[in-house]
C-alpha positions in Angstrom: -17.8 -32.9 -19.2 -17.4 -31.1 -22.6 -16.3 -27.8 -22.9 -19.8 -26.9 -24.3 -21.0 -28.5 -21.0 -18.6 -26.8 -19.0 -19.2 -23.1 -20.3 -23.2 -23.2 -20.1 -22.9 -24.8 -16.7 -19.7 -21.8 -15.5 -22.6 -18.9 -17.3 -25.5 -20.8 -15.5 -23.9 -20.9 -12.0 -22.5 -16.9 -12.9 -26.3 -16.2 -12.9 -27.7 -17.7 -9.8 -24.2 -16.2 -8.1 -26.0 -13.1 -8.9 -29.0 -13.5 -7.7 -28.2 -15.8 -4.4 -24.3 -14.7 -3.0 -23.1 -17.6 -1.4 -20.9 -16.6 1.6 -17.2 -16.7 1.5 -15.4 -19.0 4.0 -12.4 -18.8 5.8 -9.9 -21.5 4.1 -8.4 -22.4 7.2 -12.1 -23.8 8.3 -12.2 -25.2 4.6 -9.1 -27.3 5.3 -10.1 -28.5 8.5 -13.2 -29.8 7.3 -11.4 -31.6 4.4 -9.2 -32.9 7.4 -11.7 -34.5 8.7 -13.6 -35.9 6.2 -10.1 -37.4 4.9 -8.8 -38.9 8.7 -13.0 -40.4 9.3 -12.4 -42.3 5.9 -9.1 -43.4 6.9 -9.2 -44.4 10.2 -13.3 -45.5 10.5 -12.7 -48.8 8.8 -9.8 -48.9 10.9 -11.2 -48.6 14.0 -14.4 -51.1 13.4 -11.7 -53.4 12.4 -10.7 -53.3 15.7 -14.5 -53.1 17.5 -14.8 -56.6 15.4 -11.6 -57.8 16.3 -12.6 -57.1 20.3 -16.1 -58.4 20.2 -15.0 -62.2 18.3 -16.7 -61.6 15.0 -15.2 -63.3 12.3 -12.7 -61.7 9.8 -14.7 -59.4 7.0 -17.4 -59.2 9.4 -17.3 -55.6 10.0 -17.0 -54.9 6.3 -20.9 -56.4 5.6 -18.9 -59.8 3.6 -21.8 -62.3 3.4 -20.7 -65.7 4.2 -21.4 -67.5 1.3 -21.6 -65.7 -2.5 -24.8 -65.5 -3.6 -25.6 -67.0 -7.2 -25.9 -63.9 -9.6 -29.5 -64.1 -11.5 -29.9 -65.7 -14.9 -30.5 -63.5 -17.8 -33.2 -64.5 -19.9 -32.2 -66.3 -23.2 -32.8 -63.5 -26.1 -34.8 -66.0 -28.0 -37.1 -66.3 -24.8 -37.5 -62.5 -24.8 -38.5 -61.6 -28.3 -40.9 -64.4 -28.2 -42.6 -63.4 -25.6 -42.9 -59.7 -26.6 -44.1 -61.2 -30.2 -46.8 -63.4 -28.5 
């Protein structure tokens, strides 16, 4: 963000602030949300790792890998475009 960005958005935000307050909250509720959020995205791979592991699926399985790579599609030769758009 630019610092031209960043001021009009800082004056924007000062002016809704003043016309909608937005509740204070109590940082020790702040930091255990953000506890939270931080141990779910640590330990939920984790633990379907495990849920896979237990039920026989096959390694990657519980990360959504596809078996086999699928082909990436084929741009279209620039030639091919502009003579088409021309035509």
């Amino acid at each position: 963000m630019s610092d031209a960005d960043a001021a009009r958005f800082t004056e924007a935000y000062r002016e809704v602030r003043k016309h909608f307050p937005v509740p204070a909250v109590d940082p020790k509720w702040v930091a255990l949300a953000t506890f939270g959020y931080v141990a779910f995205g640590v330990y939920s791979p984790r633990v379907a790792a495990v849920v896979a592991k237990k039920r026989g699926a096959a390694p990657g399985a519980s990360r959504g890998a596809s078996p086999a790579p699928m082909p990436a599609p084929q741009a279209p030769e620039v030639a091919d475009w502009f003579s088409s758009v021309v035509n």
